[in-house]
N, C-alpha and C positions, 0 to 999 in steps of 0.2 A: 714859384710853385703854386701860388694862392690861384694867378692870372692863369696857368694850364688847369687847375682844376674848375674853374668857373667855365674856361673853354667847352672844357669836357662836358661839365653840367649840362650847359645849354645846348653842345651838340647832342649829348644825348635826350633832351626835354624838346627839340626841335622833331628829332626823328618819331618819338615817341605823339607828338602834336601832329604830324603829319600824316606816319600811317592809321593812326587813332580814327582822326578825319575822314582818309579813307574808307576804311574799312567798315566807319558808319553810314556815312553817305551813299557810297558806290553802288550797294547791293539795292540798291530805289530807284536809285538814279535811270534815265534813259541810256546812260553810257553802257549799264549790264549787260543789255542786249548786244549789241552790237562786242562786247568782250565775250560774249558766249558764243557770236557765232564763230569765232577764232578758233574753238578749243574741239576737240571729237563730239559730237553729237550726246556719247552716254552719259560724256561727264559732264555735260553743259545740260542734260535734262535734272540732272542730280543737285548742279547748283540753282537751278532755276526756281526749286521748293522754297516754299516759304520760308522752310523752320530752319535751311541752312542758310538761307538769308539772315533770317534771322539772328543763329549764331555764328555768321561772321561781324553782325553790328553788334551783335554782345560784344566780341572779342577787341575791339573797336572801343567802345564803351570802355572796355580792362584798360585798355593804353590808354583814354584820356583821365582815368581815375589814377591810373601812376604819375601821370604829368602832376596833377595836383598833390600825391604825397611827395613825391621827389622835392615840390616846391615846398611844400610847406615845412618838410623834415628836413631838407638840407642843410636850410640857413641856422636849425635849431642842432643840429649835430655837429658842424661848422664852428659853433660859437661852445659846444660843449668842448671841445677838442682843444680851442685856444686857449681857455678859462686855466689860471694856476689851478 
């Protein structure tokens, strides 16, 4: 049981590290371009704004701030749970 929830932990602190990463990096990146011209025109001029760039690296930013509560709260919730 311990070994599926440490599973779990980490798959869920991967995904959360992953698109966190994303979602920082990507909207600067040279890649944007090129995933904007994929999408219709109107809605590729609406993400091309700064300020939604912008708050998709906030939202970015939320997921790499959870990776570190997750971290830091787990192993402390963990060991409250086992304690008599």
């Amino acid at each position: 049981m311990r070994a599926l929830r440490f599973a779990a932990l980490m798959l869920y602190v991967g995904y959360l590290v992953q698109v966190g990463l994303a979602m920082l990096l990507l909207p600067w990146s040279p890649m944007w371009g090129h995933l904007l011209a994929l999408i219709p025109p109107s809605i590729a001029a609406l993400l091309d704004l700064p300020a939604i760039r912008g708050a998709i690296s906030g939202f970015g930013a939320v997921h790499l701030l959870l990776v570190a509560t997750e971290l830091v709260l787990a192993p402390s919730s963990q060991s409250s749970r086992t304690a008599p």
